[in-house]
C-alpha positions, 0 to 999 in steps of 0.5 A: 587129720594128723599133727594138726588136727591133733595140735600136736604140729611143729615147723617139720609138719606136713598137712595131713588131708583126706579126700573121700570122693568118688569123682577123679575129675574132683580129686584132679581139680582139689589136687591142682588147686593143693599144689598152688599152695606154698604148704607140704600137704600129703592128700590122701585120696579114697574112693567111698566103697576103699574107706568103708572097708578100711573102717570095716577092716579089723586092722589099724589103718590110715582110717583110725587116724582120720577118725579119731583125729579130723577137722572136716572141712566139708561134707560132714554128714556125708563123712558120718553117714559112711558109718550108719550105712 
């Protein structure tokens, strides 16, 4: 999500990612690979039960941005099942 997403990114961007996952030894694992990188990526981290409430939420929040603008990387039925349950 993010400038990217949108195409909108300059050479000031950062990579905006959004990891929804229950497993903090995943996130650890996703976020020590990430610092490897020679990029400026924020991780946003969000277990399952925090995203479907920010999606039920009637405030703009992180989870507007992610859904209207987002290059799933993986998982994309388990990302689109978080709104039919």
């Amino acid at each position: 999500f993010g400038s990217y997403a949108k195409n909108t990114n300059d050479k000031h961007s950062d990579i905006d990612l959004c990891v929804i996952c229950d497993n903090d030894k995943v996130i650890k694992k996703l976020f020590d690979k990430l610092r490897l990188l020679p990029l400026d990526i924020d991780l946003n981290e969000f277990s399952v039960s925090e995203f479907k409430s920010m999606i039920d939420t009637k405030k703009v929040n992180v989870s507007s941005e992610i859904i209207s603008n987002n290059v799933i990387l993986f998982g994309v039925e388990n990302f689109y099942s978080l709104f039919n349950n």
